[in-house]
C-alpha positions in Angstrom: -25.1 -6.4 20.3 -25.9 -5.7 16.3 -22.2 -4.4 16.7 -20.7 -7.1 18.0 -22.7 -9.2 15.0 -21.5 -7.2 12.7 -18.2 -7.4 13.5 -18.2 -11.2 14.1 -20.0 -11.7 10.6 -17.3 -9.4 8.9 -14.6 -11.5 10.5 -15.7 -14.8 9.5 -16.4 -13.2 6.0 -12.6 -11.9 5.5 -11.2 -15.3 6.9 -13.3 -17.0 4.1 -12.3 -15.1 1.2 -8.5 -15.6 2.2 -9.1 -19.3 1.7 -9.1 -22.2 -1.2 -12.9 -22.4 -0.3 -13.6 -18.6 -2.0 -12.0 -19.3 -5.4 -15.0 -19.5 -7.3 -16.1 -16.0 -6.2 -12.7 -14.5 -7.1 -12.7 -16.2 -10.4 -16.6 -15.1 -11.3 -16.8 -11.7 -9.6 -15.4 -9.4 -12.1 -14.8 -6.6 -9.2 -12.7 -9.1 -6.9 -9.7 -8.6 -9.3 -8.8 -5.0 -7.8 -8.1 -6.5 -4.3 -5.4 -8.9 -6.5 -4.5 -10.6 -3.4 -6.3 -12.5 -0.7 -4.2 -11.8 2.0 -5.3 -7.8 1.3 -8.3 -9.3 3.6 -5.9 -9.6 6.6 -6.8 -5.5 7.7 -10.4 -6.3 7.8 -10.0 -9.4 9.4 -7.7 -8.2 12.2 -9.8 -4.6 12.5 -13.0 -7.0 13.7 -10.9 -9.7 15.5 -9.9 -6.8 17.7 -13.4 -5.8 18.5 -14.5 -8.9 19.2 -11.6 -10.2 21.2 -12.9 -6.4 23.3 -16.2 -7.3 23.5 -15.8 -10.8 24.5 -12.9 -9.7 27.0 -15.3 -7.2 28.4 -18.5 -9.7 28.7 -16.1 -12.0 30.5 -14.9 -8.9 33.2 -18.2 -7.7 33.7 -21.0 -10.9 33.3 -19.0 -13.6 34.3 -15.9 -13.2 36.2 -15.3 -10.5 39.0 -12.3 -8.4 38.8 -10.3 -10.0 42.1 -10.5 -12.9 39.6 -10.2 -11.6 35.8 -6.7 -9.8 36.7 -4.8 -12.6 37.9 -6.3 -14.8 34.5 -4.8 -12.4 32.4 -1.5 -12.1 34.2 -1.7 -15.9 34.1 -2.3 -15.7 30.2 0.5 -13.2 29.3 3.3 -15.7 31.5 1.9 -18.3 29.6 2.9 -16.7 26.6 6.0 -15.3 27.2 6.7 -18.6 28.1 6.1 -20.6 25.7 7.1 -17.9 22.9 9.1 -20.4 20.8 5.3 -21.6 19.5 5.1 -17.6 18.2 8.1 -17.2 16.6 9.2 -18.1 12.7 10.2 -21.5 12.3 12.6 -20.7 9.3 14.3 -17.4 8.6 15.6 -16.4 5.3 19.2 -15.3 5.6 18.9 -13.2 2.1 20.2 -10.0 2.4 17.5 -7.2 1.5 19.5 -5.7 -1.5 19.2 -9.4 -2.9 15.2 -8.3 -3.2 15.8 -4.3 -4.0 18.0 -4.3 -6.9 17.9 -3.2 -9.9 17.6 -6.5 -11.7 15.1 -7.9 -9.0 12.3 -5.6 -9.1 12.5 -4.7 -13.0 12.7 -7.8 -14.1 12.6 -11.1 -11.2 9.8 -10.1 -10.0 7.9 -8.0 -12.2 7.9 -10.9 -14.8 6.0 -13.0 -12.3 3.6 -9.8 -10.5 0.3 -9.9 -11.1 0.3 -6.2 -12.2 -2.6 -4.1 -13.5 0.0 -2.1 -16.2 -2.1 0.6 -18.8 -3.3 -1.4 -21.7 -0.7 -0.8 -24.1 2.0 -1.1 -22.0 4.9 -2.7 -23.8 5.5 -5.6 -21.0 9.6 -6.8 -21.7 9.7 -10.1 -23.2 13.5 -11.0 -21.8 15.9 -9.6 -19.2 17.5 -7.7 -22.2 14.2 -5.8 -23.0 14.2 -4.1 -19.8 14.8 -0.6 -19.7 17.4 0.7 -18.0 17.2 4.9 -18.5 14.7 6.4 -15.8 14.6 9.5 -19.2 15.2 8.5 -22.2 16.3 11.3 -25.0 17.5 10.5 -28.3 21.3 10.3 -28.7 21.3 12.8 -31.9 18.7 15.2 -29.3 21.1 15.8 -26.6 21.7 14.1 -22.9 20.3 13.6 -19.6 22.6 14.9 -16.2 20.6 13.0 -13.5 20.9 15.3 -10.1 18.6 12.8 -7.6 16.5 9.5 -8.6 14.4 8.5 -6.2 11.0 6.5 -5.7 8.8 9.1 -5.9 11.2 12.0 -7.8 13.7 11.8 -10.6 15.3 15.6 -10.9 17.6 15.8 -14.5 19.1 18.6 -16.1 18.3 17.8 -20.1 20.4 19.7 -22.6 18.7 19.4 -25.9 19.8 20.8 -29.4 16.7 20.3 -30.9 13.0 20.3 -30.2 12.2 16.4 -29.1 10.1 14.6 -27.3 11.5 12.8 -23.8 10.5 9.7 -22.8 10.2 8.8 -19.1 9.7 5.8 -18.1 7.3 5.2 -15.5 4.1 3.3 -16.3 0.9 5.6 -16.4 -0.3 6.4 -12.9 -2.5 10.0 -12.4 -0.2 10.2 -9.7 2.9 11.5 -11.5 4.0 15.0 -12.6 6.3 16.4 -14.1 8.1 20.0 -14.3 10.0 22.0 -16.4 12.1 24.9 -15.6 9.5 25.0 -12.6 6.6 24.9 -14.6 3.8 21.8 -15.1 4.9 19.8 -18.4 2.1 18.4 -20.3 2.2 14.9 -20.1 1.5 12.1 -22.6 1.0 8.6 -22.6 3.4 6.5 -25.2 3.0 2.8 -25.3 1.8 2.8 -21.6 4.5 5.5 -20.4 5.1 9.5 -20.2 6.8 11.6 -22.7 7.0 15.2 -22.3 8.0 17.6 -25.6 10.7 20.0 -24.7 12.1 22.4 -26.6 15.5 23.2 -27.8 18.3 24.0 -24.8 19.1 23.5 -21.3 16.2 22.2 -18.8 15.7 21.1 -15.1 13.1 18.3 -14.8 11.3 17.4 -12.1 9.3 14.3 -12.5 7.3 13.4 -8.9 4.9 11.2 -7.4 1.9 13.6 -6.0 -1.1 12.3 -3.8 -4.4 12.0 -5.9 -7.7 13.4 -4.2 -9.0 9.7 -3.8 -5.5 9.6 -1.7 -6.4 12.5 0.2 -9.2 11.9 1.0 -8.7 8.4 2.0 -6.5 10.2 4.9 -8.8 12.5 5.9 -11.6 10.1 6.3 -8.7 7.7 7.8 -7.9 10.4 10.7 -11.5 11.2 11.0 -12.4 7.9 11.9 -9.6 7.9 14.8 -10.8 11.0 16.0 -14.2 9.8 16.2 -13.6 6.3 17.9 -11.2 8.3 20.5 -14.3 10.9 20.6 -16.7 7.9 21.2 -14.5 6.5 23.7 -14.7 9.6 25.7 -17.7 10.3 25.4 -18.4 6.6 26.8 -16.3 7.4 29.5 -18.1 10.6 30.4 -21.8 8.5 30.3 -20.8 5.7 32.3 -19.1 8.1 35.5 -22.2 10.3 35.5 -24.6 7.6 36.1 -21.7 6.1 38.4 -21.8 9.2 40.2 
């Protein structure tokens, strides 16, 4: 039962912080400010809405209603909702096409301008749609150029041809996350104005700049697949209990 009030306690507290009535406590607890976003609640809420929407369906099979009669109830329940499915579906849909939210201009500028972004400290935020940058690596023009090969979200790969020691700028705000690689070897990274730059010296270069998992990511998973693999152990093991006293 200390389960089941657990649960029920964590659910109401998750539905409270996602409304107006919580603003004081995001506004005075300094720590609230990493979760950015109410709606980040939503996991929790739905993780402990699902055990005690269990608990309470179970409590109804197995105190209250026999199973001749629980059955048809829920049969009853899911026609009822298939029937009336209008009251489940969006009452607007945006007709947008999804590049109108993905390009270049949107994200970089749209709707970073308005994103409540935790950037490193001296980050130089764009004050107008002309300060944007636009070069994923940025050399000087008297240094040499960049050949990009592939650019994608987590890996930018670049032949540089320099013809003269410099330092290359890449720009990506600071994340632990990113690395980068020269010639197949780990570039030492530095942190300009809130971005990377990387010194290379003079002549041709492959770089490989590329998001990595951090060992808080890591472990998140493993701890993640671990606690799968011990609800479906517990499960079992359940299971097991209940058909040897059964039997």
């Amino acid at each position: 039962q200390w389960i089941l009030l657990a649960f029920l306690l964590l659910f109401i507290i998750s539905l409270f912080l996602m409304t107006e009535y919580s603003k004081a406590l995001w506004e005075t607890i300094p720590v609230m400010k990493f979760f950015q976003f109410p709606w980040r609640f939503l996991l929790i809420s739905s993780l402990s809405a699902s055990f005690c929407a269990g608990a309470v369906i179970w409590v109804i099979e197995k105190k209250i209603v026999k199973k001749e009669v629980f059955l048809p109830i829920v049969f009853l329940g899911i026609l009822l909702v298939a029937h009336y499915q209008k009251f489940f579906s969006s009452q607007a849909i945006n007709a947008d096409p999804s590049e109108f939210y993905t390009n270049e201009k949107q994200i970089k500028w749209t709707t970073s301008k308005i994103s409540d972004e935790y950037l490193p400290e001296n980050f130089k935020v764009p004050e107008n749609e002309e300060d944007v940058i636009g070069e994923k690596i940025a050399v000087d023009k008297s240094a040499g150029e960049v050949s990009y090969l592939d650019v994608r979200v987590g890996e930018i790969k670049a032949d540089i041809n320099l013809n003269k020691d410099t330092a290359v700028r890449i720009n990506t705000a600071f994340f632990p996350a990113w690395h980068a690689y020269l010639d197949g070897e780990e570039g030492m990274l530095a942190s300009s104005y809130g971005v990377y730059s990387l010194n290379v010296s003079k002549g041709r270069h492959r770089l490989v700049f590329s998001y990595e998992q951090t060992f808080i990511e890591k472990l998140s998973n493993l701890l993640s697949v671990s606690g799968v693999a011990l609800l479906f152990a517990g499960i079992i093991t359940s299971r097991r209990k209940n058909h040897d006293k059964s039997s």
